[in-house]
C-alpha positions in Angstrom: 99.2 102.6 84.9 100.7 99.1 83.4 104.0 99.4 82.7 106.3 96.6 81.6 109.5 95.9 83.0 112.4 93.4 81.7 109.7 90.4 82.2 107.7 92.7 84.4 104.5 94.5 83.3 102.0 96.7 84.3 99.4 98.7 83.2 98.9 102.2 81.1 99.6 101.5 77.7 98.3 105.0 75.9 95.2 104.7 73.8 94.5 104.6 70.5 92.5 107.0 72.5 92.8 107.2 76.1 93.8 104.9 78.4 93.5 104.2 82.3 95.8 104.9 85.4 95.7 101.8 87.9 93.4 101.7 90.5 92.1 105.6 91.4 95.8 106.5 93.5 94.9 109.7 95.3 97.6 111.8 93.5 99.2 115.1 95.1 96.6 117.7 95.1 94.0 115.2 94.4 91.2 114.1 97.1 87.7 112.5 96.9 84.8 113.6 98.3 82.5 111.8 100.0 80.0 110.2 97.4 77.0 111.9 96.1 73.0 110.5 96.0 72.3 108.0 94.1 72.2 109.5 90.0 68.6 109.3 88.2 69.7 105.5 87.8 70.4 104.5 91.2 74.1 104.7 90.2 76.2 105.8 93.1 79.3 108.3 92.1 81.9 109.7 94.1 82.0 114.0 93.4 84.8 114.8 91.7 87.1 117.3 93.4 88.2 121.2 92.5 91.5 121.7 91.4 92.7 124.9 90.7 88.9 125.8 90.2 88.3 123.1 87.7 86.7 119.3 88.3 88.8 116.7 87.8 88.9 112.7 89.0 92.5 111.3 89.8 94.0 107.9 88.4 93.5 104.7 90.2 96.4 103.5 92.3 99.0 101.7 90.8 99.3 98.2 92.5 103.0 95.8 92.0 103.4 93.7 89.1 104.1 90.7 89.7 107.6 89.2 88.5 106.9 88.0 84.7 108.9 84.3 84.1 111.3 83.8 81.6 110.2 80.2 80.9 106.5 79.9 80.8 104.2 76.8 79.7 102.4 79.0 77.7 105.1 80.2 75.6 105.2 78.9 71.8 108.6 77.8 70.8 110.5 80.8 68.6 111.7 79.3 65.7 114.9 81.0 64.8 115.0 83.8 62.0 114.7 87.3 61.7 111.8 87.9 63.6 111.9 89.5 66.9 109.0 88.8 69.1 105.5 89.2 68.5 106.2 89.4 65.4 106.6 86.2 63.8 103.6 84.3 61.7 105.2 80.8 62.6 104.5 81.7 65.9 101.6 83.1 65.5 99.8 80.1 63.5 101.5 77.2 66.4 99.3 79.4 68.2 96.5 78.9 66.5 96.0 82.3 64.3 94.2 83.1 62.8 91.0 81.8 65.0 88.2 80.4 63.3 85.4 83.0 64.3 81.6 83.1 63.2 81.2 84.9 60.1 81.0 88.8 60.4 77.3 90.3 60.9 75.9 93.3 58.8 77.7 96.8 60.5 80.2 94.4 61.6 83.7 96.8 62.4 85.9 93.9 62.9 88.2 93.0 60.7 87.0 95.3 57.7 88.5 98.0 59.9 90.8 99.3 62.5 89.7 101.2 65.4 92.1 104.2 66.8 91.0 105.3 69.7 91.9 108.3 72.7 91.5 106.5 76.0 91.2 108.3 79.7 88.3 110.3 81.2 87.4 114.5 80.6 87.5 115.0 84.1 91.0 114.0 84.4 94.5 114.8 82.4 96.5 112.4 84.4 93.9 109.3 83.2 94.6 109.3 79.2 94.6 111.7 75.9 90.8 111.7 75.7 90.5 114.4 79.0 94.6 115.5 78.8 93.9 118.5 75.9 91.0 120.8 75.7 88.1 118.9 73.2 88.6 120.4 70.0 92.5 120.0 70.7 91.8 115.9 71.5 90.0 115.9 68.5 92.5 117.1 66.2 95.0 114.7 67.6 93.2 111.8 67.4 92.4 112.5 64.1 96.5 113.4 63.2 96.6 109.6 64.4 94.1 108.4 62.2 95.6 109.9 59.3 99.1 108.1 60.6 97.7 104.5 60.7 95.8 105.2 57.2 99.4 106.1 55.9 101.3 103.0 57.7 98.5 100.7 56.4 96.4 102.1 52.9 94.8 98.6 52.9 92.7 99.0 56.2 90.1 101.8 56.4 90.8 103.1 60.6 87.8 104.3 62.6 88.3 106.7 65.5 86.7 106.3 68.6 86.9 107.9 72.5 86.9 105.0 75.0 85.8 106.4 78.5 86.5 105.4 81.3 82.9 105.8 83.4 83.7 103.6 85.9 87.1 104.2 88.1 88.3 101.6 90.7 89.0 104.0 94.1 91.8 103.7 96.7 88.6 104.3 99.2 85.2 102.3 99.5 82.7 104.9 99.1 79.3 105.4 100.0 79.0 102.1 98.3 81.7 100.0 100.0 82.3 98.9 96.0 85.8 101.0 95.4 84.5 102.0 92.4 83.0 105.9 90.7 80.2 105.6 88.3 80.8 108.8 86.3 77.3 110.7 86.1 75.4 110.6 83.0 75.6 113.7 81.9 79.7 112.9 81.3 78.9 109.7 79.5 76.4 111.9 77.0 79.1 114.8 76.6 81.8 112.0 75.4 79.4 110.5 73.3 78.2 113.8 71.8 82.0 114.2 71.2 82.3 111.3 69.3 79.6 111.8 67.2 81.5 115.4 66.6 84.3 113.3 65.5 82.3 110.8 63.5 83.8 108.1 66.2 82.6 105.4 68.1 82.5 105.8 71.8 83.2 102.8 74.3 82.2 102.6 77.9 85.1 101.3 79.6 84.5 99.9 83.3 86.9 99.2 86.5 84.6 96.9 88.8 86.9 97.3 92.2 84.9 95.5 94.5 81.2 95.2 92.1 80.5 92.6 90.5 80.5 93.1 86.6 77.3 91.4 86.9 75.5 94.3 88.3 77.6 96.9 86.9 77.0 96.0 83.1 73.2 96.9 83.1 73.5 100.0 84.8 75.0 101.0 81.0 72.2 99.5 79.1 70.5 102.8 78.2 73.7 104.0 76.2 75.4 100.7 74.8 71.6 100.4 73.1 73.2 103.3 70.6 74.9 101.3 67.6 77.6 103.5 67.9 78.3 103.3 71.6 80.5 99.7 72.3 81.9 97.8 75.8 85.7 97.7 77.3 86.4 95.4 80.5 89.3 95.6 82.7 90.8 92.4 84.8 93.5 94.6 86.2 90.4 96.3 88.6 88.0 93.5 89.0 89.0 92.8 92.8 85.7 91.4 93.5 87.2 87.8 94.4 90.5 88.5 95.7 88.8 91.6 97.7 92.1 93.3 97.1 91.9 97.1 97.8 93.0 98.7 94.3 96.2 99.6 94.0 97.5 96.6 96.1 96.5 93.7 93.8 96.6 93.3 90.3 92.9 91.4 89.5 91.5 88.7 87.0 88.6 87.9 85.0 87.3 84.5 84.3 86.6 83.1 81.1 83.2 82.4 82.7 82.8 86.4 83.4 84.0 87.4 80.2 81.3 85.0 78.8 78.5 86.4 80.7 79.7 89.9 79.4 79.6 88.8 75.5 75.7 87.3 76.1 74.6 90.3 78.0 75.4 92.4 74.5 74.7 89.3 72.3 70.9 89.7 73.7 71.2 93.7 73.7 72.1 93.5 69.6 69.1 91.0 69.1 66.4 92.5 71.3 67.1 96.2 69.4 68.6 95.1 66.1 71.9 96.4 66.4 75.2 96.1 64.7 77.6 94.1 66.3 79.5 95.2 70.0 82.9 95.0 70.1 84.1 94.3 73.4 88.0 95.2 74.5 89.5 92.7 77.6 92.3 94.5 78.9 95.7 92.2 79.5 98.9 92.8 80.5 99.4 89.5 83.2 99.3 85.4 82.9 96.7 85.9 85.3 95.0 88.3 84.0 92.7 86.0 82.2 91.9 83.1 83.4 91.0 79.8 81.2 90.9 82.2 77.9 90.6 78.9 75.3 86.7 78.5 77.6 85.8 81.9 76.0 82.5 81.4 73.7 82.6 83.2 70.4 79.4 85.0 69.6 78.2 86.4 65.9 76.7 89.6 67.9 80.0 90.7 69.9 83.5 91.3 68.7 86.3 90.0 71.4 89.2 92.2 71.4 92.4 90.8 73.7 94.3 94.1 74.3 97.8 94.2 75.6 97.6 97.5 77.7 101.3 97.1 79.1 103.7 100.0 79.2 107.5 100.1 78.9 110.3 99.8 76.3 109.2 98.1 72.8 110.9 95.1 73.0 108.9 94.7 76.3 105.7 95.5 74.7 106.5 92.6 72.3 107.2 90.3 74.9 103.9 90.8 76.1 101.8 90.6 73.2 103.6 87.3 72.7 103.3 86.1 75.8 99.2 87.2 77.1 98.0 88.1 73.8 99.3 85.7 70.8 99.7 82.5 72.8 96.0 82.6 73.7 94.2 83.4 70.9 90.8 84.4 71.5 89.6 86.5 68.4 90.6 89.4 67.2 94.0 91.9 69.1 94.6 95.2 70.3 97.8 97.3 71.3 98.3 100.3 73.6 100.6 103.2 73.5 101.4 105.3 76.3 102.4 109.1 75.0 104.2 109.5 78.3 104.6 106.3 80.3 106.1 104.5 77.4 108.8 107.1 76.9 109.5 108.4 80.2 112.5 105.8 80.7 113.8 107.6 77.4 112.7 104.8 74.6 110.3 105.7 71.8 107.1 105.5 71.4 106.2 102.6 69.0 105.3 103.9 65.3 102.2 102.6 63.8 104.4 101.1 60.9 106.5 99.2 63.7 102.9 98.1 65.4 102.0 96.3 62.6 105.1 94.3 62.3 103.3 92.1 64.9 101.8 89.4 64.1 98.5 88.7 64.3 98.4 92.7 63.2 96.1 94.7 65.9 92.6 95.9 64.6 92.8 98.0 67.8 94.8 100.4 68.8 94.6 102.7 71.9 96.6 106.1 72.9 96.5 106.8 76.6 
């Protein structure tokens, strides 16, 4: 999980579907087993374990966040009215928002619509909404949410979607030596036959623990090739440099990483004529992302920077000011946390209040 702190802030910030628990903790009652052979696609995966005669995965493990700083270079002067943080279009345009991006493509989703999604993995309730409630239950929530956000904003058509995560950072190496479980296909095709259910997109979410992204990517190439099916990324498990164990060490993409990413699906949607990919970063640290004003903008893939931190509201704000809106990169995004953002006793942020920031998220994810 992300939570955020008084200038502190970590992961979990619920989905507008699912979202991810920290680095694969082994939870109470929870153990891995040792990793299975190699899937039809050479994709190593860890089994998941029987609890209480059911399968189930356990979160990642939760590593410190580090100390946020009051003053930071990074931070836009607040001009003084009635705005509270986050919120103000001043702000926002010092920034530079809105960014100048390439014109939107044919099927494009971005910005015609906003995507609610249910984050978290079906073999897991501790990792997100998407695998917390029985399907059909999921389903009807999400689309109770869907219905909120069409309510809280009539002018901007929302589309559902289920982000998975199919790749878990692990508190263990593996088989591998990677800390990382590649979910089997057949769990990838049930989500995605759920979203179709749904009439929702699906995105692939991936925690690279100690792989690089580099070979992890193209291992998903037979299902981002459906023009329904899109990417998420996550800096907080990309240990590959550091060679942190998860759960100790918050990680980081490049701008450099994040641009090989958006040409890998740039080439995917020309080679098999596809609508454009939207691709979520995950950010909830300065560090999080590294040199974000190098990322290259590309007509075939959608960038969304989405603040995935958990905690109090006016925390939340901070950091979507402080990671999200004074490094523009394209387009936003905004996590809520049904349990994690509420268990200190504040409320959950109301779709209306969401999109009082400013620039507004386009997505939104409930974990």
């Amino acid at each position: 999980m992300k939570f955020v702190i008084p200038y502190m802030r970590r992961r979990i910030v619920a989905v507008a579907a699912c979202g991810i628990l920290f680095l694969l903790p082994v939870l109470p009652g929870c153990k891995f087993n040792k990793a299975q052979q190699e899937n039809s696609r050479s994709v190593e995966t860890l089994e998941p374990t029987a609890i209480d005669g059911k399968m189930t995965v356990a979160p990642p493990p939760q590593p410190e966040a580090p100390r946020f700083k009051p003053v930071s270079s990074s931070r836009v002067a607040t001009p003084k009215n009635r705005y509270r943080t986050g919120e103000n279009p001043e702000v926002a345009a010092q920034a530079g928002w809105p960014v100048k991006s390439p014109n939107p493509l044919p099927g494009a989703i971005l910005p015609a619509r906003r995507i609610v999604a249910y984050y978290g993995n079906p073999l897991s309730k501790r990792m997100g909404a998407l695998g917390e409630h029985p399907k059909d239950d999921m389903l009807r929530r999400l689309k109770e949410e869907v219905s909120r956000w069409e309510k809280a904003d009539p002018s901007k058509p929302v589309q559902p979607a289920l982000h998975l995560i199919a790749v878990v950072a692990q508190g263990g190496p593996g088989k591998s030596g990677k800390y990382r479980m590649v979910m089997p296909d057949d769990v990838v095709n049930q989500v995605h036959g759920w979203a179709r259910e749904a009439n929702a997109l699906m995105f692939i979410d991936i925690q690279t623990g100690h792989e690089n992204i580099r070979t992890l990517l193209p291992r998903f190439e037979w299902i981002l090739k459906n023009p329904d099916v899109h990417l998420g990324i996550d800096p907080e498990f990309n240990l590959v440099k550091s060679g942190a164990k998860p759960g100790t060490k918050i990680g980081t993409y490049d701008a450099a990483d994040i641009n090989y990413v958006t040409e890998y699906l740039s080439r995917l949607v020309k080679t098999n004529n596809l609508p454009p990919k939207v691709l979520t970063v995950h950010r909830f640290t300065r560090n999080g992302v590294t040199n974000a004003r190098k990322i290259t903008l590309r007509p075939e893939v959608q960038i969304v920077m989405h603040m995935d931190g958990w905690g109090a509201p006016s925390l939340k704000r901070d950091s979507y000011a402080d990671y999200i809106v004074a490094e523009p990169v394209q387009y936003t995004g905004f996590k809520l946390f049904y349990h994690n953002d509420t268990k200190k006793g504040d409320p959950m942020m109301t779709p209306r209040e969401v999109l009082l920031l400013d620039p507004k998220p386009l997505y939104v994810q409930y974990q």
